[in-house]
N, C-alpha and C positions, 0 to 999 in steps of 0.2 A: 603754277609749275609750267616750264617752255615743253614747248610741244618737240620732241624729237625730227631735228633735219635730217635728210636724206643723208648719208653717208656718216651718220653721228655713232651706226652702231659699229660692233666692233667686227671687222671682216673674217670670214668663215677661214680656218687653213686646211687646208687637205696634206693627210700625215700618209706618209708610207713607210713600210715595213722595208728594211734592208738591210744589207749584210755586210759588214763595213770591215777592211783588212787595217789594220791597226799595227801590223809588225814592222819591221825597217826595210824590208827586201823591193825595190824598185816594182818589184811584177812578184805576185802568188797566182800560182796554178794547178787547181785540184782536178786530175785526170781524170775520165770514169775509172781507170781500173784502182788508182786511189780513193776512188772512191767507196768500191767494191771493200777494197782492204781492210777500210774500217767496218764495214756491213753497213754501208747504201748502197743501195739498189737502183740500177735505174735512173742515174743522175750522171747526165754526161758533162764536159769540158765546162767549168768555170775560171773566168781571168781576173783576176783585182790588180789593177792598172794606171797611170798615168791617167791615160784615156777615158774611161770610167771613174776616176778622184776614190779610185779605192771603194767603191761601192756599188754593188749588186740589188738589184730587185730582187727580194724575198722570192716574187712568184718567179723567178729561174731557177729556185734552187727547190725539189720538193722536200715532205714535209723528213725523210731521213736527214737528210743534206743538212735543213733547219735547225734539227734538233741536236747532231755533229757540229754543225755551226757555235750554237747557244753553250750548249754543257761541255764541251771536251776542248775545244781550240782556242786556246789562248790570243790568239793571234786574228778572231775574226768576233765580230760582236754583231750580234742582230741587236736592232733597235727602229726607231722611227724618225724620220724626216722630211721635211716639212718645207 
C-alpha cells in the first residue's frame, strides 16, 4: 500500500453559520424597533445588501433575531457557509 503524500488528504473547510436574505428587494433592513414588534429583544440595525452578497453572520444577530430569522421569515434563511 503507497504511503500517504503530504497534501494527499482531504483539506479541513471551516463552515459558518449565517443568515442569508433570499427575497427580490435590492437592500432588507430590520430596525431595532422592528425588531421589538416581533418580540426581539435587544437586537439592533441589520442590512442584507449588495455590499454584504446578502449575508450576515449568525453571531450579529442574537439568539431571538436567529430564531425570527429561521421559523417565521420567509425571506431570510439561516444556514452554513463555507
Amino acid at each position: 500500500m503507497a504511503k500517504a503524500q503530504e497534501g494527499d488528504s482531504p483539506k479541513a473547510t471551516t463552515t459558518q453559520k449565517v443568515v442569508k436574505y433570499v427575497g427580490t428587494a435590492d437592500q432588507r433592513v430590520i430596525e431595532a424597533k422592528d425588531w421589538k414588534s416581533v418580540g426581539v429583544e435587544d437586537q439592533g440595525k441589520v442590512v442584507w445588501d449588495q455590499k454584504n452578497k446578502f449575508t450576515v453572520p449568525a453571531s450579529e444577530l442574537n439568539e431571538g433575531a436567529l430564531r425570527y430569522a429561521d421559523e417565521d421569515d420567509s425571506g431570510l434563511v439561516v444556514t452554513e457557509q463555507g
